[in-house]
C-alpha positions as CSV (number, residue, x, y, z in Angstrom):
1,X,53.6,31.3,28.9
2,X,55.6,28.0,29.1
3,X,54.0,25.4,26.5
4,X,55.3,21.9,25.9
5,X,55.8,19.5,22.8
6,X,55.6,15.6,23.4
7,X,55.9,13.1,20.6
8,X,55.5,9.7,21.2
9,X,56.8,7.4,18.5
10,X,57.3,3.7,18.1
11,X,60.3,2.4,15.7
12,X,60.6,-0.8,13.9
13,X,64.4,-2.1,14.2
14,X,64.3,-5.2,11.8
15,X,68.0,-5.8,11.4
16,X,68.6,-5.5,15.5
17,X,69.2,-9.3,16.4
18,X,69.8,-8.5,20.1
19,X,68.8,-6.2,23.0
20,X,72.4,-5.1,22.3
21,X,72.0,-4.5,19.2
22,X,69.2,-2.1,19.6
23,X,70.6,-0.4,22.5
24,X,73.4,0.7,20.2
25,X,70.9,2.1,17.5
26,X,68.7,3.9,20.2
27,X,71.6,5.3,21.4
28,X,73.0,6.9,18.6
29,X,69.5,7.8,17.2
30,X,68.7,9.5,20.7
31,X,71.8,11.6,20.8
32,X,71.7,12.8,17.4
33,X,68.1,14.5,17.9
34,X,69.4,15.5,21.1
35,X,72.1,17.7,19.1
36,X,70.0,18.8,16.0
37,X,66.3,19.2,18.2
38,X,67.4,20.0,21.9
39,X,64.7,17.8,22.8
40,X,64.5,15.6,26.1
41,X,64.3,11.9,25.0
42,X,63.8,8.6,26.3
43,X,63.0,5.4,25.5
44,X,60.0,4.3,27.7
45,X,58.2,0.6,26.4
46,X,59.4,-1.9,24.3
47,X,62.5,-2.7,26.2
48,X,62.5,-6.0,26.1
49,X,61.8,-6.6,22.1
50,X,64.9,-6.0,20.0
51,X,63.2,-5.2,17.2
52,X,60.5,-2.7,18.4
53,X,61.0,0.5,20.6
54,X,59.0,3.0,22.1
55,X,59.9,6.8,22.6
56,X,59.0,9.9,23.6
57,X,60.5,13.4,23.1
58,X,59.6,16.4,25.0
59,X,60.5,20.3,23.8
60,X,59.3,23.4,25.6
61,X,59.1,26.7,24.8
62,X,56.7,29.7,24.9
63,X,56.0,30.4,21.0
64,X,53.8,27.1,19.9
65,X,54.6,27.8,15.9
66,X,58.0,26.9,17.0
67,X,57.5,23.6,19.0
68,X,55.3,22.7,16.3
69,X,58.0,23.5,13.9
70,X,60.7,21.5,15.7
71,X,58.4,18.2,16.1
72,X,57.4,18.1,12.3
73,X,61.1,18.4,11.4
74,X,61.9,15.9,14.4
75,X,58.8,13.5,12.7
76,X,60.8,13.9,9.3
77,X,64.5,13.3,10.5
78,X,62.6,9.7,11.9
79,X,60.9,9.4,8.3
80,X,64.1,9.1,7.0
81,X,65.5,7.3,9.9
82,X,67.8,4.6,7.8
83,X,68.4,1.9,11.0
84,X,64.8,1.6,10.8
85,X,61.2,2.7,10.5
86,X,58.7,4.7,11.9
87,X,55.4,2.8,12.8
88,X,53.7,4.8,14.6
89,X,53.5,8.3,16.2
90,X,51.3,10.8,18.5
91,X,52.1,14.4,18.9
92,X,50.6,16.6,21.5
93,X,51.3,20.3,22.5
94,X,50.0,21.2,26.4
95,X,49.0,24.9,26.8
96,X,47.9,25.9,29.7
97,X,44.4,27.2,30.7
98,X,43.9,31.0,30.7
């Protein structure tokens, strides 16, 4: 049975002065948990405000332990994000019905 992992996290990039700037850091944030998580990510509100952006990462998999495994570490590698810091997140793990 296929079950999905989405986190949803907004970041707080105070030293980005430009859209440019946080571009850059997105970037290399995004591919870096791309590598260590194999997660699908993407940058979905916010885009506008250089200082403030909006995520969400998507893992599936069929053993739920695991995706919830893989989020808390993902949640912890942004804890110690040092570009910037993480405001706010939601985590959510859709199983289907039986």
């Amino acid at each position: 049975m296929l079950h999905v992992g989405i986190l949803q996290f907004t970041l707080e990039i105070p030293y980005a002065e430009s859209l440019k700037d946080k571009r850059n850091v997105i970037k290399s944030l995004k591919d870096r948990l791309r590598r260590s998580f194999n997660v699908s990510i993407a940058e979905f509100e916010d885009l506008d405000d250089c200082t403030v952006a909006t995520l969400g990462a998507v893992v599936a998999g069929s053993d739920v332990p695991h995706l919830n495994s893989t989020m808390d570490h993902l949640i912890n590698e942004l804890h110690d994000w040092r570009d910037g810091t993480l405001a706010d997140h939601q985590l959510e793990i859709i199983s289907p019905q039986q």
